[in-house]
One Martini backbone bead per residue (centre of mass of N, CA, C, O) as a GRO file, in nm:
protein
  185
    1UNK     BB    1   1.211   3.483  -1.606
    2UNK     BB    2   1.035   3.307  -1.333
    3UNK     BB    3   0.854   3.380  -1.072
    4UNK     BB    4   0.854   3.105  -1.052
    5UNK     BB    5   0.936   2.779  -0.859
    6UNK     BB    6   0.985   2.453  -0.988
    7UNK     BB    7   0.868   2.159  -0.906
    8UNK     BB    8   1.123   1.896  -0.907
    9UNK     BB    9   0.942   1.680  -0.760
   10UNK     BB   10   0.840   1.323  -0.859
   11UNK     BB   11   0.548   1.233  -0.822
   12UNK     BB   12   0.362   0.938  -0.766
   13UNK     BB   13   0.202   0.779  -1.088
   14UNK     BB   14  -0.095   0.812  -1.237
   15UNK     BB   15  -0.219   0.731  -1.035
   16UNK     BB   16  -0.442   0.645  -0.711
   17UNK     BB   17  -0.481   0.767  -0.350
   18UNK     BB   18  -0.687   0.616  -0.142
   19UNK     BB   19  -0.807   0.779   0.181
   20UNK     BB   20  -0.951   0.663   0.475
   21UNK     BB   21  -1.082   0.835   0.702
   22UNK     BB   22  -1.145   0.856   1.047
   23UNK     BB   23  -1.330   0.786   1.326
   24UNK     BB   24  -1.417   0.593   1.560
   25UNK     BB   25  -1.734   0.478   1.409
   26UNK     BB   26  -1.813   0.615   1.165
   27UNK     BB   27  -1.772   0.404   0.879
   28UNK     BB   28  -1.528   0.252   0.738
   29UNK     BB   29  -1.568  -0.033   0.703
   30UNK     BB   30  -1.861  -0.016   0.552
   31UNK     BB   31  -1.771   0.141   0.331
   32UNK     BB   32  -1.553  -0.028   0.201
   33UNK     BB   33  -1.702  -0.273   0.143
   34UNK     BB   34  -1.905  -0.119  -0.061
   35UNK     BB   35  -1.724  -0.069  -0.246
   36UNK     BB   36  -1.593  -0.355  -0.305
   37UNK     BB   37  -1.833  -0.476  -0.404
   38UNK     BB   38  -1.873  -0.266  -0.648
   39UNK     BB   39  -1.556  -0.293  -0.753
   40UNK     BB   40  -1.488  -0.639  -0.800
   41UNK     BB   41  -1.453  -0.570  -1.152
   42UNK     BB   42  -1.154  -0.333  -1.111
   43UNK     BB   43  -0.834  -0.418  -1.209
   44UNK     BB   44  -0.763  -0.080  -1.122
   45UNK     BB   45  -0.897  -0.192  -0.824
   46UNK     BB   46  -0.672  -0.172  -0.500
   47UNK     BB   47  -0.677  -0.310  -0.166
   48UNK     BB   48  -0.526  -0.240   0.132
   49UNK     BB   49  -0.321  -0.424   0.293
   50UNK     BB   50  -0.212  -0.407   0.672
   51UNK     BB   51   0.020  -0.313   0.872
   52UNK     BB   52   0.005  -0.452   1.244
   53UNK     BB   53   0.106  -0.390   1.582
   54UNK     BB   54  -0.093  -0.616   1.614
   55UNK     BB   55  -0.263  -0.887   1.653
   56UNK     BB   56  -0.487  -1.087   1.521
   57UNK     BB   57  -0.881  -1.004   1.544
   58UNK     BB   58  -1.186  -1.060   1.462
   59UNK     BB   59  -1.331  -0.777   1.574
   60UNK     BB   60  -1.118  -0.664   1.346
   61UNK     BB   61  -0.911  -0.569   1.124
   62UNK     BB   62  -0.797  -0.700   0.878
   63UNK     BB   63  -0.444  -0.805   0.893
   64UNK     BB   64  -0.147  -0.777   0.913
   65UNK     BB   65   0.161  -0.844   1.111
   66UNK     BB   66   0.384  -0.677   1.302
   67UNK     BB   67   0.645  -0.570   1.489
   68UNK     BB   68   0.816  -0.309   1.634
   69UNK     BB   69   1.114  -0.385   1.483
   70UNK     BB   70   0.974  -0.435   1.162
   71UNK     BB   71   0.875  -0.147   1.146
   72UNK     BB   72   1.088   0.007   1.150
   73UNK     BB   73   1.277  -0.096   0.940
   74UNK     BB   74   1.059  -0.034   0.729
   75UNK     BB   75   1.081   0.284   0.759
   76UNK     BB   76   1.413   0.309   0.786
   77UNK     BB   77   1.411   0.185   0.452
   78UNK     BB   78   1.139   0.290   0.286
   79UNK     BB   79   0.967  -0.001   0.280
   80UNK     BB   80   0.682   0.212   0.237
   81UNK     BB   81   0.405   0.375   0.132
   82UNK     BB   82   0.321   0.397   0.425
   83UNK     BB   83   0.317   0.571   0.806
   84UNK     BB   84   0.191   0.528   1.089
   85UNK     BB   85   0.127   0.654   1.436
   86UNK     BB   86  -0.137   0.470   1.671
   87UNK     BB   87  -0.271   0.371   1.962
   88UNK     BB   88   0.055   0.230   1.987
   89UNK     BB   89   0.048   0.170   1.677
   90UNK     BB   90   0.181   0.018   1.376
   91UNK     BB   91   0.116   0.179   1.023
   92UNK     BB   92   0.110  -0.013   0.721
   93UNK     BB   93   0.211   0.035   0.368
   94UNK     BB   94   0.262  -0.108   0.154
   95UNK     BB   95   0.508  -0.075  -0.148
   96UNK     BB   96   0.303  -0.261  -0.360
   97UNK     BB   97   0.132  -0.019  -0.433
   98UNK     BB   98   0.291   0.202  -0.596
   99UNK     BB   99   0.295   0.014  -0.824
  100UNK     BB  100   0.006   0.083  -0.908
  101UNK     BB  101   0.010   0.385  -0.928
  102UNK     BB  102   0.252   0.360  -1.150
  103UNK     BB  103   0.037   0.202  -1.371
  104UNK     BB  104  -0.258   0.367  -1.287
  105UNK     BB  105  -0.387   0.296  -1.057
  106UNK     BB  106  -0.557   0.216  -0.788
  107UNK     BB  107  -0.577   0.303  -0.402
  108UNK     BB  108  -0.729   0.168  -0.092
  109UNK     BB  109  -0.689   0.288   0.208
  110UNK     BB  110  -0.675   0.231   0.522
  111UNK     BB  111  -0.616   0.515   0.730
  112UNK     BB  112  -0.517   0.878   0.835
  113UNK     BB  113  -0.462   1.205   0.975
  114UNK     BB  114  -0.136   1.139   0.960
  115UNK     BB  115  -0.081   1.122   0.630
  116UNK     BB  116  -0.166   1.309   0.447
  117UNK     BB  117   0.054   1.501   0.402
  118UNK     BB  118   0.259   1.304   0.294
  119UNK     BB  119   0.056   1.190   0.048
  120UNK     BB  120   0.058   1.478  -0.107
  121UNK     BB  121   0.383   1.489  -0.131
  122UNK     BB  122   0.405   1.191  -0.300
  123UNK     BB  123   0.104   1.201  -0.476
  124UNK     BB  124  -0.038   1.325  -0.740
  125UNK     BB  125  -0.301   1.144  -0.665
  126UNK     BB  126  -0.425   1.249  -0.407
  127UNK     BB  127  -0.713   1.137  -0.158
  128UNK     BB  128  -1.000   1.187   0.093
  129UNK     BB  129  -1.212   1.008   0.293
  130UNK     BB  130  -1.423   1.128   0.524
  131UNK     BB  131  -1.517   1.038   0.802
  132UNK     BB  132  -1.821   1.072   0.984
  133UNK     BB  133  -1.978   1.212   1.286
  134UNK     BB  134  -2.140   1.274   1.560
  135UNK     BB  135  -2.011   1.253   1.883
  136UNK     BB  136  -2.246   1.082   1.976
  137UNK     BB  137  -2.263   0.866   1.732
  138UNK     BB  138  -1.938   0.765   1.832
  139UNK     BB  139  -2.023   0.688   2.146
  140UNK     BB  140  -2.217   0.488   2.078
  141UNK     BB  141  -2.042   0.302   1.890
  142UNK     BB  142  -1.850   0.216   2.070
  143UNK     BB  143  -1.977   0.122   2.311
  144UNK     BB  144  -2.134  -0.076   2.109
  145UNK     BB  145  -1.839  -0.261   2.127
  146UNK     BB  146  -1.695  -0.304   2.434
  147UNK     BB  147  -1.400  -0.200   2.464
  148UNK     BB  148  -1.460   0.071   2.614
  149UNK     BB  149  -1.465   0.292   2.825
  150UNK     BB  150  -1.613   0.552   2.895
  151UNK     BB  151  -1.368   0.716   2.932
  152UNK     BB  152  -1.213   0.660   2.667
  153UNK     BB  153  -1.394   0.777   2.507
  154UNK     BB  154  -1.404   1.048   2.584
  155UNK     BB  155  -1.163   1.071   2.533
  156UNK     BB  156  -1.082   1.036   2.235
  157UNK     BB  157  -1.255   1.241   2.120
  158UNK     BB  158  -1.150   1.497   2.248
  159UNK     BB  159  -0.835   1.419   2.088
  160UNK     BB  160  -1.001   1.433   1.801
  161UNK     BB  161  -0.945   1.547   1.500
  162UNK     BB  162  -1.231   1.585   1.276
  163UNK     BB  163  -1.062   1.821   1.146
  164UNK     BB  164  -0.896   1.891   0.852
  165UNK     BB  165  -0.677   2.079   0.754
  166UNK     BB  166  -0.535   2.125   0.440
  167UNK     BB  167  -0.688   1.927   0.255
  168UNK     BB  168  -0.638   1.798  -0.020
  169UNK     BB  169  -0.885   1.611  -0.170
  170UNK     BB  170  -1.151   1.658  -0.002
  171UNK     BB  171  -1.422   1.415   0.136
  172UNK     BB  172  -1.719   1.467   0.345
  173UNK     BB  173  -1.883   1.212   0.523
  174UNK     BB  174  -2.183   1.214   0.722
  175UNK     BB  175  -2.309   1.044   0.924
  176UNK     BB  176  -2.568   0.880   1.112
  177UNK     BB  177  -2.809   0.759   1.275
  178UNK     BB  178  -3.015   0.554   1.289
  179UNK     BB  179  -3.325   0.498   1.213
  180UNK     BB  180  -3.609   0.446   1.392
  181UNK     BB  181  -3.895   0.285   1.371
  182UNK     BB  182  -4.233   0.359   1.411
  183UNK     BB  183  -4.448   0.253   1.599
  184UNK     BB  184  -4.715   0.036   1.563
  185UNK     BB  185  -5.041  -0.013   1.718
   0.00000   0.00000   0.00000
């Protein structure tokens, strides 16, 4: 008889999904864009789009919008690929890139680092491309958004848990600001 106690929980396969997570500012949404360029001729790979309870925003991320009454029922009745709640909003990965994954395919989607670990436990092959940047270059990046005030950006920053730990299958990529060019007189 083996030592060890096989699970026999069958993780959904043999695609893969691929979260890309990070501090606002890190530049999230600029290495998607780029991935989604130069991925844009494979059909085994696609950009999952997500449903958020807030109304659609022209400055923010093109998304679905859905109720917080919505987001529960699908929540609770588990017809999500993923969900998870920030900064007073549900972030839902609709359940149809399940299917993508079960047919072999790749999915990429704008994550969370609250989902990591549910990732982890449901897929197969889950990866975390995990964006960041030093706090100074998050800090000014916001700032240079104003949605918030200096106060705001400063709590995020503060609450905001910048490395996960125990995240199997993580790449750490980390931003720097801009060198501006030296001027020549």
């Amino acid at each position: 008889m083996p030592d060890t106690v096989k699970d026999t929980s069958e993780k959904l396969g043999p695609g893969r999904m691929v979260l890309v997570v990070g501090p606002s500012g890190a530049g999230k949404d600029t290495l998607m864009a780029a991935l989604r360029d130069r991925l844009e001729h494979r059909d085994d790979v696609i950009f999952a789009r997500r449903a958020i309870t807030r109304p659609a925003d022209a400055d923010a991320e093109d998304h679905d919008t859905l109720s917080q009454a919505e987001f529960e029922r699908l929540v609770a009745a588990g017809e999500v690929a993923l969900s998870w709640k920030a900064h007073g909003l549900g972030y839902v990965i609709p359940k149809p890139y399940d299917n993508v994954i079960a047919s072999g395919g790749t999915v990429i989607a704008n994550g969370s680092r609250r989902v990591l670990k549910r990732a982890a436990e449901k897929y197969e092959n889950a990866c975390v491309l995990l964006i960041t940047a030093p706090v100074e270059v998050l800090a000014e990046r916001l700032a240079a958004r104003g949605r918030e005030s200096r106060e705001d950006i400063l709590a995020r920053l503060e609450r905001a848990d910048l490395e996960p730990d125990n995240v199997p299958n993580l790449i750490r990529i980390e931003t720097q600001a801009r060198s501006r060019q030296p001027s020549r007189r």
